[in-house]
Structures are given as structure tokens and as C-alpha cells.
PDB file with one MODEL, atoms N, CA, C and O in Angstrom:
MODEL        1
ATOM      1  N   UNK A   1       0.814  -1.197   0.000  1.00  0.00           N
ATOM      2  CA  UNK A   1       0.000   0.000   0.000  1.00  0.00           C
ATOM      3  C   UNK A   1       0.856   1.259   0.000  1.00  0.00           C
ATOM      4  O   UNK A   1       0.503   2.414  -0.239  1.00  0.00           O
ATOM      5  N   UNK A   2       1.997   0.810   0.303  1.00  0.00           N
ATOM      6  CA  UNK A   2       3.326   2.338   0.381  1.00  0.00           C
ATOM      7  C   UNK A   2       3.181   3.084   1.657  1.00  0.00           C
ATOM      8  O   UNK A   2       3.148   4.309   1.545  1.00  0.00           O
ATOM      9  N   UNK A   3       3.071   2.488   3.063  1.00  0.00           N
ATOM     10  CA  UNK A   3       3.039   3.853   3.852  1.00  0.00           C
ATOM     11  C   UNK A   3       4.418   3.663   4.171  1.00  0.00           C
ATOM     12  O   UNK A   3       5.016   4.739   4.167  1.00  0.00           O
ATOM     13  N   UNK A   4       5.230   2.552   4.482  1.00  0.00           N
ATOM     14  CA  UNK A   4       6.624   2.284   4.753  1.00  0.00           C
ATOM     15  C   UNK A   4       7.237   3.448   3.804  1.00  0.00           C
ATOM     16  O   UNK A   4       7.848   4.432   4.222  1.00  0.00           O
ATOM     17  N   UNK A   5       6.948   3.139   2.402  1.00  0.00           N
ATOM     18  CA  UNK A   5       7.460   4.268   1.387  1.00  0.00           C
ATOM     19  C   UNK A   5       7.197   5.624   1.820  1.00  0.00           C
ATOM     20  O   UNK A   5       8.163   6.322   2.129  1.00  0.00           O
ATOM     21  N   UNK A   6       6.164   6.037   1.877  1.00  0.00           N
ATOM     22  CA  UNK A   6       5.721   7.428   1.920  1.00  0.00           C
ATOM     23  C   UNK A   6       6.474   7.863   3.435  1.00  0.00           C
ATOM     24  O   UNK A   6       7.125   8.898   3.577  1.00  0.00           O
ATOM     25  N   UNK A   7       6.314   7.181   4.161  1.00  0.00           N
ATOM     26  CA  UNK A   7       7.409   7.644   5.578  1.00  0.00           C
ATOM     27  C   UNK A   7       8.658   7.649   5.293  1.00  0.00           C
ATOM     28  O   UNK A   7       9.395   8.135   6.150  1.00  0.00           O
ATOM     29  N   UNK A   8       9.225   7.173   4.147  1.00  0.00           N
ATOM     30  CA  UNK A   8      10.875   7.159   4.221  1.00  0.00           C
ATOM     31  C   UNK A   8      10.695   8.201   3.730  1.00  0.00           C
ATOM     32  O   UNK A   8      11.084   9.157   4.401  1.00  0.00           O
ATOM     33  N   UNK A   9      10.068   8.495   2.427  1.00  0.00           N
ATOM     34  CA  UNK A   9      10.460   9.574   1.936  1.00  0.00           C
ATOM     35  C   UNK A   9      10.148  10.647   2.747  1.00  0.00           C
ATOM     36  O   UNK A   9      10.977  11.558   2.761  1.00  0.00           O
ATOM     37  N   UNK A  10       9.090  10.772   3.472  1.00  0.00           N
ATOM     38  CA  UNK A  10       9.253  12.033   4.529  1.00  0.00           C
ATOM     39  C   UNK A  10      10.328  12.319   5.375  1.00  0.00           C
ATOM     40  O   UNK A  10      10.786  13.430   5.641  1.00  0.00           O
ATOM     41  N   UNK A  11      10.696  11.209   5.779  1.00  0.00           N
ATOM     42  CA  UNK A  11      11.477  11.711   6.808  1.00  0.00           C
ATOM     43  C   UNK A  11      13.125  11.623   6.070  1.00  0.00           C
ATOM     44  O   UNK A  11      14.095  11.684   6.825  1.00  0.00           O
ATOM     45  N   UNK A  12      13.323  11.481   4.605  1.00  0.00           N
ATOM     46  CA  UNK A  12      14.344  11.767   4.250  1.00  0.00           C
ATOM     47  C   UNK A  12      15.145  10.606   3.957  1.00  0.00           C
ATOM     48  O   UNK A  12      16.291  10.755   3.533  1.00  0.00           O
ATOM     49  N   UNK A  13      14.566   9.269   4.176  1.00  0.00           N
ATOM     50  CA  UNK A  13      15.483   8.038   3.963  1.00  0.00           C
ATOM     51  C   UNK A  13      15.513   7.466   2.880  1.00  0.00           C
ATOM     52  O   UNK A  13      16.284   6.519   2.729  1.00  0.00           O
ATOM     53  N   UNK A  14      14.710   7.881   1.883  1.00  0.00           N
ATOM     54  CA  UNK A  14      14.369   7.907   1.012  1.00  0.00           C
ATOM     55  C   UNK A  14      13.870   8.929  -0.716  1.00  0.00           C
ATOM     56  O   UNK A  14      13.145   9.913  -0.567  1.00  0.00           O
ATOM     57  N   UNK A  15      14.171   8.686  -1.650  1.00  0.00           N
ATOM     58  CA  UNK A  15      13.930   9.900  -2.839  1.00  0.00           C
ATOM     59  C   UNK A  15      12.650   9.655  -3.445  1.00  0.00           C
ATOM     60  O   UNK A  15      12.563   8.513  -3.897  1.00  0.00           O
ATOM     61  N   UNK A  16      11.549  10.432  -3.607  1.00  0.00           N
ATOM     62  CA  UNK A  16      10.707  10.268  -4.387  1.00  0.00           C
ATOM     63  C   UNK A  16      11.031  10.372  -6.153  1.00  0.00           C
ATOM     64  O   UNK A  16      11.715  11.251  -6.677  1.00  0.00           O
ATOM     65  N   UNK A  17      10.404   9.332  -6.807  1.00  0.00           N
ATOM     66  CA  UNK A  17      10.258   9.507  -7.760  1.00  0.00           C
ATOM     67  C   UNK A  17       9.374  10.192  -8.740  1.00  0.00           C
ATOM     68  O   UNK A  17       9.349   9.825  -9.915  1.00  0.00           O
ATOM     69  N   UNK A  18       8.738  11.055  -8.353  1.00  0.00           N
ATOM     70  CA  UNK A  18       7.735  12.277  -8.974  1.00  0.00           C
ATOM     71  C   UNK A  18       6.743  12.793  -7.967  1.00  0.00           C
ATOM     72  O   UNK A  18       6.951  12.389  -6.823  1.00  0.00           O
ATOM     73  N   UNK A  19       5.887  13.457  -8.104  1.00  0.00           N
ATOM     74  CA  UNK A  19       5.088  14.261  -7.287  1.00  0.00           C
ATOM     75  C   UNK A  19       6.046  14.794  -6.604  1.00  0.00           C
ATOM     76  O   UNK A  19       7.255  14.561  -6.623  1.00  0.00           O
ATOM     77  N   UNK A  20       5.072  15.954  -5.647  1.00  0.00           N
ATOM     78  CA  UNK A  20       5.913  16.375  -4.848  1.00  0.00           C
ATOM     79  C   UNK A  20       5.075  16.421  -3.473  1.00  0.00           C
ATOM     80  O   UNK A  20       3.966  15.916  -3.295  1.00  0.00           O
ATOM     81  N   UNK A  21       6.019  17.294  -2.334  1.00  0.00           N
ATOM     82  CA  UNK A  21       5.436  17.073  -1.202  1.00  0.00           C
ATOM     83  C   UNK A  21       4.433  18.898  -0.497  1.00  0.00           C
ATOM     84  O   UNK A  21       4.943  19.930  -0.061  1.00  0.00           O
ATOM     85  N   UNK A  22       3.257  18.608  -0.657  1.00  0.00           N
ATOM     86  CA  UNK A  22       3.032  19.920   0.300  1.00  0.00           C
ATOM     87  C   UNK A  22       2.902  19.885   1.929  1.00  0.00           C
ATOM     88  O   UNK A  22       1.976  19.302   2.494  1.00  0.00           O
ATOM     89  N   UNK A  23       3.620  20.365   2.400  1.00  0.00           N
ATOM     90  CA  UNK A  23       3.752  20.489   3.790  1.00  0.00           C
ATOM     91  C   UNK A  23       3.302  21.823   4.545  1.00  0.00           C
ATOM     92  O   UNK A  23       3.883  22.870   4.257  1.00  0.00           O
ATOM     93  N   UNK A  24       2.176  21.818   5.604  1.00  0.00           N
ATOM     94  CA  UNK A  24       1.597  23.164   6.055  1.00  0.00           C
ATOM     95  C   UNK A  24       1.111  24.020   4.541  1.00  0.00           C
ATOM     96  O   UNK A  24       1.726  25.080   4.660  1.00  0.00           O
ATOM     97  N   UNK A  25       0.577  24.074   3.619  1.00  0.00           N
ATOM     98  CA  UNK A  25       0.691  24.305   2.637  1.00  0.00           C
ATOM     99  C   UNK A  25       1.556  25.088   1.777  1.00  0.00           C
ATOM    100  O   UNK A  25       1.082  26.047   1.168  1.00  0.00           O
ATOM    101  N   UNK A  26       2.888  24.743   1.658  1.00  0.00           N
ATOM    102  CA  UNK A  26       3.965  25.088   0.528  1.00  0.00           C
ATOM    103  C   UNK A  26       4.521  23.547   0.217  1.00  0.00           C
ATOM    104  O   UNK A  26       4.465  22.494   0.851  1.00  0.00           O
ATOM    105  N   UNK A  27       5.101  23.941  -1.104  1.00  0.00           N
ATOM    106  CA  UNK A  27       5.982  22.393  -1.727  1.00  0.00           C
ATOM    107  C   UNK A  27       7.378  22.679  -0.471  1.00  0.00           C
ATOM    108  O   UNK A  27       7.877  23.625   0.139  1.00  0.00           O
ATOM    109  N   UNK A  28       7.580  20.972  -0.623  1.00  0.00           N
ATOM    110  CA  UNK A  28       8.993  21.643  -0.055  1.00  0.00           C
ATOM    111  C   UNK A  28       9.619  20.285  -0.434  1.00  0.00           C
ATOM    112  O   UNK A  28       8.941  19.292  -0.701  1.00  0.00           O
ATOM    113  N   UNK A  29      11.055  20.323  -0.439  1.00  0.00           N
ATOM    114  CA  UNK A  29      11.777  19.305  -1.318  1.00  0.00           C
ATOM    115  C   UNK A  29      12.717  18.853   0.183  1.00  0.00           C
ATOM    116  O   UNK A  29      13.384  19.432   1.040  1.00  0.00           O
ATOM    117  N   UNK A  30      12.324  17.598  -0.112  1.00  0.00           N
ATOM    118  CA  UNK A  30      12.974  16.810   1.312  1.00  0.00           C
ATOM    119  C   UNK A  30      14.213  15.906   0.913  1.00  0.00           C
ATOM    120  O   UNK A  30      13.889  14.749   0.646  1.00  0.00           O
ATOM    121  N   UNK A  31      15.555  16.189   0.816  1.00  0.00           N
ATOM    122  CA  UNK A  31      16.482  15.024  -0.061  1.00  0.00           C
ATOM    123  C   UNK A  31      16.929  14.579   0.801  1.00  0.00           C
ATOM    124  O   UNK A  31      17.308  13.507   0.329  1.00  0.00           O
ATOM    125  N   UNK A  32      17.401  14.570   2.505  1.00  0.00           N
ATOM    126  CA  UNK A  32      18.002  14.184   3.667  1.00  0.00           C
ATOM    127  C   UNK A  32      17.066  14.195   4.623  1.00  0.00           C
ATOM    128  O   UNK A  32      15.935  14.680   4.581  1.00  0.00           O
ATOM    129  N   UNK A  33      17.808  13.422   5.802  1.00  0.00           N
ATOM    130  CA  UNK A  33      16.933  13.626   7.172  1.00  0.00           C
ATOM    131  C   UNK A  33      16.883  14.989   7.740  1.00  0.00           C
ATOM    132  O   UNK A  33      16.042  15.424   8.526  1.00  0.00           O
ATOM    133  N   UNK A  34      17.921  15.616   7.222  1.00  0.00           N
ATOM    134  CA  UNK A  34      17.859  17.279   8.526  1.00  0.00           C
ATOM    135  C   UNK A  34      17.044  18.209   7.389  1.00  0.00           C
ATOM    136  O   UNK A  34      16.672  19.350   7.662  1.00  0.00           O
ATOM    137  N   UNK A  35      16.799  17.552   6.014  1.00  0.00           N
ATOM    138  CA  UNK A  35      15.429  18.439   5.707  1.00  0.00           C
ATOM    139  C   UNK A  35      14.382  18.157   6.483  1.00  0.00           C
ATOM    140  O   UNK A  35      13.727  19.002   7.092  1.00  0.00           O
ATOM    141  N   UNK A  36      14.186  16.954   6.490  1.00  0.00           N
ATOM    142  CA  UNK A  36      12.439  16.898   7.322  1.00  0.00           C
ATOM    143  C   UNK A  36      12.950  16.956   8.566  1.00  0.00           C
ATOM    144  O   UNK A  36      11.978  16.763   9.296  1.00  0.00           O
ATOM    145  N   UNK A  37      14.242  17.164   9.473  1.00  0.00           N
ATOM    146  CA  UNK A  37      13.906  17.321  11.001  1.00  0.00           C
ATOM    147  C   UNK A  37      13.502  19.321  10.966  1.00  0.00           C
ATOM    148  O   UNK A  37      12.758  20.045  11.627  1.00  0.00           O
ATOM    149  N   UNK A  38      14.359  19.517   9.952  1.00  0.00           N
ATOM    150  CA  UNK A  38      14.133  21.326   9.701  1.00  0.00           C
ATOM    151  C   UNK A  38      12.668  21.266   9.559  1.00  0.00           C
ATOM    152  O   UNK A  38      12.368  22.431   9.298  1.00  0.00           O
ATOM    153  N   UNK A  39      11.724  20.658   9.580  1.00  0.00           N
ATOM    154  CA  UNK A  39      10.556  20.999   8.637  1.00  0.00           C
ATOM    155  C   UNK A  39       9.460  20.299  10.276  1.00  0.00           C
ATOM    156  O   UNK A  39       8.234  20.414  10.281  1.00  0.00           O
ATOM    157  N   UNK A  40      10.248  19.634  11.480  1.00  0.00           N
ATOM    158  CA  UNK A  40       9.952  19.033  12.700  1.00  0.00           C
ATOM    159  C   UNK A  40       8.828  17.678  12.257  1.00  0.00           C
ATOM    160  O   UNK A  40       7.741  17.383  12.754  1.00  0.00           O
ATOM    161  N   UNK A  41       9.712  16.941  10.960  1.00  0.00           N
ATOM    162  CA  UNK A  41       9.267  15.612  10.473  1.00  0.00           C
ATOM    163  C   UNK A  41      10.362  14.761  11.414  1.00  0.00           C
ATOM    164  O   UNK A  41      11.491  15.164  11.693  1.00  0.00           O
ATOM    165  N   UNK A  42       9.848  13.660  11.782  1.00  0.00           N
ATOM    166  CA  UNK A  42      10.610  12.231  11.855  1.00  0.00           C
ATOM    167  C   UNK A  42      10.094  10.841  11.952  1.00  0.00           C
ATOM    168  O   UNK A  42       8.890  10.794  12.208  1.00  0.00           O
ATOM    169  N   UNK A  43      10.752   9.583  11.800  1.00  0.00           N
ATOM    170  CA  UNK A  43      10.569   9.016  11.790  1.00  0.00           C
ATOM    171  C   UNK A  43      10.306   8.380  13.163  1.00  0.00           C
ATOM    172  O   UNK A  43      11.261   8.536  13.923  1.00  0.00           O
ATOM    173  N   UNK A  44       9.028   7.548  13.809  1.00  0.00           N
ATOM    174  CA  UNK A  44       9.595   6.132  14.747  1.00  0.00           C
ATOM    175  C   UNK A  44       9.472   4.807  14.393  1.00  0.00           C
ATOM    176  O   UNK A  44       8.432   4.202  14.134  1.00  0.00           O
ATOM    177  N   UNK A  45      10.613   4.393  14.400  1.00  0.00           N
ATOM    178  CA  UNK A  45      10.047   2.446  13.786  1.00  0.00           C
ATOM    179  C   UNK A  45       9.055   1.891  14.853  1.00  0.00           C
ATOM    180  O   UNK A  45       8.766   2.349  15.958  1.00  0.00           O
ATOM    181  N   UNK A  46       8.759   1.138  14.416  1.00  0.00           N
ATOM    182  CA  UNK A  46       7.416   0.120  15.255  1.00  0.00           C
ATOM    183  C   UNK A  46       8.610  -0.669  16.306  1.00  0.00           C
ATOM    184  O   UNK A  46       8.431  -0.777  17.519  1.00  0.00           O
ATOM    185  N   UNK A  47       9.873  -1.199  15.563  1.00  0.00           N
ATOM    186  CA  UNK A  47      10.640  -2.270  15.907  1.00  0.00           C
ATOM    187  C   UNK A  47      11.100  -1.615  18.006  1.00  0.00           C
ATOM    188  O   UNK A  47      12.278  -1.315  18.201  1.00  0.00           O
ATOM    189  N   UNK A  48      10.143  -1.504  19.181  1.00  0.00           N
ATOM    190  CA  UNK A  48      10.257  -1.266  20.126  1.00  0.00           C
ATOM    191  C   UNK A  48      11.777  -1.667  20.713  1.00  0.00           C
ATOM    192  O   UNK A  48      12.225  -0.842  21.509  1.00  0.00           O
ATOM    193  N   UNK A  49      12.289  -2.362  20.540  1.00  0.00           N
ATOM    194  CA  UNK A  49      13.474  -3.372  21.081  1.00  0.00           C
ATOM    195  C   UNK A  49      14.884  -2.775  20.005  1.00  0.00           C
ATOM    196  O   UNK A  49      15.316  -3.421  19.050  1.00  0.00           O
ATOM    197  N   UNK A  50      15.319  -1.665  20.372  1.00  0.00           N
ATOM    198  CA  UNK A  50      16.750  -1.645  20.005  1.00  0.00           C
ATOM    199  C   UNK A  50      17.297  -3.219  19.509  1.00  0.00           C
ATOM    200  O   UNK A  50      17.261  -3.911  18.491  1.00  0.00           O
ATOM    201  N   UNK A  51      18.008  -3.336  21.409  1.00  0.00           N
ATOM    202  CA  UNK A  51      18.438  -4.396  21.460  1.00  0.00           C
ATOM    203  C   UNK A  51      17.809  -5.171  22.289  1.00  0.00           C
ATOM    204  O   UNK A  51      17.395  -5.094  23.446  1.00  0.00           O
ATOM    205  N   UNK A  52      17.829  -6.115  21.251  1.00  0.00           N
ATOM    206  CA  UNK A  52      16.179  -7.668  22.107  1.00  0.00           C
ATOM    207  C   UNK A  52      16.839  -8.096  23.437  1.00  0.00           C
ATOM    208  O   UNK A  52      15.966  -8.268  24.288  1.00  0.00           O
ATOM    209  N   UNK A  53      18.318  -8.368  23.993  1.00  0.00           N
ATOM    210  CA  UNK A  53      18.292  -8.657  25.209  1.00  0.00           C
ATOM    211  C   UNK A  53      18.588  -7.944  26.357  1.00  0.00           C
ATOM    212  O   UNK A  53      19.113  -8.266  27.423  1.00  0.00           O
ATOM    213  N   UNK A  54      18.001  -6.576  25.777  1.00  0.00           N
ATOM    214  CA  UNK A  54      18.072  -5.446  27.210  1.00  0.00           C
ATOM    215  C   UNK A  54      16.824  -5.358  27.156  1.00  0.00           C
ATOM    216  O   UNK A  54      16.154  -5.542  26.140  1.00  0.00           O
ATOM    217  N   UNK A  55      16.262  -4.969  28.628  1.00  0.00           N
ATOM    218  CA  UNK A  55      15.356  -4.445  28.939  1.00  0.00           C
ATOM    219  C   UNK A  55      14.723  -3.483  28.132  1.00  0.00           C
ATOM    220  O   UNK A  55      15.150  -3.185  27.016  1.00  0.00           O
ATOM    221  N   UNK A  56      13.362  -2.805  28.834  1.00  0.00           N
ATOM    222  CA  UNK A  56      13.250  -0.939  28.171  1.00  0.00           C
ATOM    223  C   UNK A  56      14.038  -0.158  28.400  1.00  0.00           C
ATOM    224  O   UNK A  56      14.664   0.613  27.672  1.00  0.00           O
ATOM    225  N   UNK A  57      14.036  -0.479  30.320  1.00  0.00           N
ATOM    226  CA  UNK A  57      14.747   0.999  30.640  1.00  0.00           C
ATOM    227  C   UNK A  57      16.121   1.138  29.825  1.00  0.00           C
ATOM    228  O   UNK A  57      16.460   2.125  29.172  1.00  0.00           O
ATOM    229  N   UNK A  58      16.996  -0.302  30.031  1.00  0.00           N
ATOM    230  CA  UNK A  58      18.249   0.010  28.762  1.00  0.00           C
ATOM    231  C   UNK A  58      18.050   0.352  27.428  1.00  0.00           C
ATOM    232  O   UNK A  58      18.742   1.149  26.794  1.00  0.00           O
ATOM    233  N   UNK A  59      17.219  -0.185  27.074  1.00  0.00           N
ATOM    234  CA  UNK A  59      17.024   0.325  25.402  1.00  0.00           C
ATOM    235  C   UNK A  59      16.923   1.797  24.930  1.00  0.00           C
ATOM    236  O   UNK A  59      16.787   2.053  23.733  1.00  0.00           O
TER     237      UNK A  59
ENDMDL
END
């Protein structure tokens, strides 16, 4: 369905291949992550567990 896609490319991990993006309403061209952190985009993975044999509080 592309939301994996459409989140990389927001948050910069990724290049779109056409269209573009309106954000708050202006285009704005996202090619890195510190464009969309400039823009207060980011990513969180689902994947909770850094590392699987620490705890939370360590993780």
C-alpha cells in the first residue's frame, strides 16, 4: 500500500520519484533527514526493542 514508502520519503530516507510534497501548505523538497527534522518531520520504527536482550529501561 506504500506507507513504509511514503514515511521514508518524509522523513528523508528515502527519494521520491515524482510528485511532490506539500507540507503546512507550501511544496517543499525533502532530499536528507535534517530536511524533514528542519521541517519538525521524523521518523519512529514500530521495531520497540533496540536491542532484544536489554530491557526498556536500557534500550
Amino acid at each position: 500500500a506504500g506507507k513504509t514508502t511514503l514515511m521514508r520519503i518524509l522523513s528523508g530516507a528515502a527519494q521520491q520519484d515524482s510528485g511532490s510534497i506539500l507540507w503546512k501548505g507550501r511544496t517543499v523538497a525533502i532530499e536528507a533527514p535534517s530536511d524533514a527534522q528542519a521541517l519538525g518531520i521524523s521518523m519512529i520504527h514500530q521495531e520497540l526493542a533496540v536491542i532484544p536482550y536489554l530491557d526498556v529501561g536500557k534500550n
